[in-house]
C-alpha positions in Angstrom: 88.3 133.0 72.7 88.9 129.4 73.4 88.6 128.7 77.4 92.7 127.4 78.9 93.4 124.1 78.4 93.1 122.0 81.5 96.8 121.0 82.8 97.5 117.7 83.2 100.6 115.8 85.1 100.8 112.1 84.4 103.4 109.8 86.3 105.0 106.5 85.2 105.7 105.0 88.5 108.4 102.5 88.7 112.1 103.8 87.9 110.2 106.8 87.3 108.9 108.2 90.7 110.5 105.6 92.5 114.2 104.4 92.3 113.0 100.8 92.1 110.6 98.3 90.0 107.7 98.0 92.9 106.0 95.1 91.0 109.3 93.3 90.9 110.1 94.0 94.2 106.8 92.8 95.7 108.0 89.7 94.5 110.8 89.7 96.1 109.3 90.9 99.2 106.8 87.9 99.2 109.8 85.4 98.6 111.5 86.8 102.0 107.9 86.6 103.8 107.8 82.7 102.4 105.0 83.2 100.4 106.7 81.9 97.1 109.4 79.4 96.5 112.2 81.3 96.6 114.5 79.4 93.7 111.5 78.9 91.5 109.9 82.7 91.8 112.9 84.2 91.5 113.7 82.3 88.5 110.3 83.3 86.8 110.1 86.8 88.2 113.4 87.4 86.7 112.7 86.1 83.2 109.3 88.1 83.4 111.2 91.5 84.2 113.9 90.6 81.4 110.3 90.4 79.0 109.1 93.8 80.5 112.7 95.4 79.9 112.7 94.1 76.1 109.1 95.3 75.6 107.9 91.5 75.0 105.9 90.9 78.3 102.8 88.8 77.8 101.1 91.0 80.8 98.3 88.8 81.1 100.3 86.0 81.7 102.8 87.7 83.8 100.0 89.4 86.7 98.3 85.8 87.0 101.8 84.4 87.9 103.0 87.7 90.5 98.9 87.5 92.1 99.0 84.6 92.5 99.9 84.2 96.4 98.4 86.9 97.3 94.7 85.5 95.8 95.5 82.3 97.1 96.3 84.3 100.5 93.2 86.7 101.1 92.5 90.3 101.7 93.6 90.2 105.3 97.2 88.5 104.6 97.3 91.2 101.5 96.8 94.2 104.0 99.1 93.0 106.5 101.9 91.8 104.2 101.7 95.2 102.0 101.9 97.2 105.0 105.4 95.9 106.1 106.5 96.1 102.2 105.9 99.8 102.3 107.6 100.6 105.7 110.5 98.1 104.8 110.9 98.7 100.6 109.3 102.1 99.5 109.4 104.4 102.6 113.2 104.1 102.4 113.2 105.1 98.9 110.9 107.9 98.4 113.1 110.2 97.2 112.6 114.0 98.3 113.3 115.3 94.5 110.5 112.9 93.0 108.0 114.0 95.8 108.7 117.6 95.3 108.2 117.0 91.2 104.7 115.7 92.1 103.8 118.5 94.7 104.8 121.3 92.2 102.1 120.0 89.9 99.8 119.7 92.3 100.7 123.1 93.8 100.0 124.6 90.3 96.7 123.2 90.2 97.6 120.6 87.9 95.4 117.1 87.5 97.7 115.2 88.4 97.3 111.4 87.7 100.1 108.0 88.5 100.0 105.8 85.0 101.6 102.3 86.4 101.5 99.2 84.7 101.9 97.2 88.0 98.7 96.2 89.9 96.3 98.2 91.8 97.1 96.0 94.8 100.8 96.7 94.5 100.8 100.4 93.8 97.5 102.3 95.4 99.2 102.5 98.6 102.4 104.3 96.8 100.2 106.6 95.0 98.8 107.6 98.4 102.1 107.9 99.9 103.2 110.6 96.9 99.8 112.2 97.8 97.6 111.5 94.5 94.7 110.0 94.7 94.6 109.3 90.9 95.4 106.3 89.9 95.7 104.3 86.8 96.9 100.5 87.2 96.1 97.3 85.9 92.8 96.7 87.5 92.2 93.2 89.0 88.6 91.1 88.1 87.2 90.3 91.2 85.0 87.3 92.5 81.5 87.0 93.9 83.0 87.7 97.4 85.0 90.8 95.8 88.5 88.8 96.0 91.2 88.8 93.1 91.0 86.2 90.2 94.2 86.6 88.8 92.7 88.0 85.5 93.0 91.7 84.5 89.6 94.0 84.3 89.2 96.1 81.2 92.4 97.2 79.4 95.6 96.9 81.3 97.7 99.9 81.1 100.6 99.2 79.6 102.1 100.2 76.6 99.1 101.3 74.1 96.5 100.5 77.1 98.3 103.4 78.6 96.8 105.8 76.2 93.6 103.8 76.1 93.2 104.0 79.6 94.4 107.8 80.2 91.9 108.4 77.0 89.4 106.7 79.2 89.9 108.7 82.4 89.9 112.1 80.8 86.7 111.1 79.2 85.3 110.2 82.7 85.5 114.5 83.4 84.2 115.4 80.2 87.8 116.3 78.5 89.6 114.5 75.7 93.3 115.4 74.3 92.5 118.3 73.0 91.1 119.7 75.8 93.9 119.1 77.9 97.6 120.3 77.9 99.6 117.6 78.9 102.9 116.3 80.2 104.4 112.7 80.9 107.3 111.5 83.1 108.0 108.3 82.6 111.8 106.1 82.2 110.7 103.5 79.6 110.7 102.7 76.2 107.3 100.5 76.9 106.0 104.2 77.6 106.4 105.6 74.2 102.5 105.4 72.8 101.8 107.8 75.9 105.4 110.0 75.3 104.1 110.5 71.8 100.6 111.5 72.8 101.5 113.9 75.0 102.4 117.8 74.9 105.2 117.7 76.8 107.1 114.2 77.3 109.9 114.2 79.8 112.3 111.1 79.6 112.6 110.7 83.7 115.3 108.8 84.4 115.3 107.0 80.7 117.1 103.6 80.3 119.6 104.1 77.6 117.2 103.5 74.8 114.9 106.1 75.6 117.5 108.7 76.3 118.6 108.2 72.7 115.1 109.1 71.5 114.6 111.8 74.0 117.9 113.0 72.8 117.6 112.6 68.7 113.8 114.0 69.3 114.5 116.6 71.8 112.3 115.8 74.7 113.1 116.9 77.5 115.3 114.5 79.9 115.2 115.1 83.9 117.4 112.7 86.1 115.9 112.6 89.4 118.2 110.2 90.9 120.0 106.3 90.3 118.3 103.5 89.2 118.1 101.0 91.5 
């Protein structure tokens, strides 16, 4: 007899867990704090989150733009100014439905994992705020003195890098897919390579082009709460 299949819970973030983009908002955070110029970062954050919505965002260029005070900046000013950004933008909207989805996984022993395509900088502290301490993000190269460049390391996760990097991570614990049964949560179309890996897909939230494919493929839709 073949031994259970380990159970694994994976998590878009953004839209998905939370009610809000948290990359996008970061940059809007860092334009109230005066870290940006507010006409000329809001005019390029917006254009780069119209890209991300249409599935055409050049991510390499886009995290060397949204990094690029906070490198210029330093650990200290990071830790200080991300500290206010989760008591003032994400505290207020962690929603009690999106928490409890995670705890149930966890509750059923479930690996659970967060599968983000914002930065480790932006979104380690929400992972530890939904209580998982596995995280997959776009992981930063760092310097001699172990400071952000504003390149990417390794694959970034977004869209196929998704897959690459969650086919990475089980192989990190000795599993691969078909080891695993698994299940994904996530409100974007720029998600499908991993919604189509996947066991179990769940459209969370979808934007109206991925609750037309949930619905014409008959995944599984969950509305946790508004978009923001």
């Amino acid at each position: 007899m073949s031994p259970p299949k380990t159970q694994i819970a994976l998590f878009d973030l953004d839209h998905t867990l939370l009610p809000i983009d948290s990359d996008y908002s970061w940059g809007e955070f860092t334009q109230q704090i005066g870290w940006t110029d507010p006409v000329e970062f809001k005019r390029r954050n917006d254009a780069f989150y119209a890209h991300y919505l249409a599935g055409t965002l050049d991510v390499h260029d886009y995290v060397r733009f949204a990094v690029e005070a906070l490198r210029t900046r330093g650990a200290e000013a990071y830790r200080e100014a991300h500290a206010r950004f989760m008591q003032q933008w994400i505290a207020p909207r962690l929603r009690q439905a999106a928490l409890d989805l995670v705890r149930g996984h966890q509750q059923r022993g479930d690996l659970v994992a967060i599968v983000t395509a914002t930065n480790e900088l932006v979104t380690r502290p929400i992972a530890a705020a939904f209580d998982v301490p596995e995280l997959i993000a776009v992981e930063l190269e760092r310097d001699a003195s172990g400071w952000i460049t504003g390149e990417i390391a390794g694959v970034p996760s977004m869209r196929d890098g998704k897959v690459v990097r969650v086919t990475q991570w089980l192989a990190e614990r000795g599993l691969d897919w078909l080891d695993v049964e698994s299940t994904f949560y996530s409100d974007s179309t720029n998600d499908l390579p991993l919604l189509e890996q996947v066991d179990h897909p769940v459209a969370t939230n979808p934007d109206p082009r991925l609750r037309a494919i949930a619905l014409e493929r008959g995944w599984r839709i969950l509305d946790l709460f508004d978009r923001e």
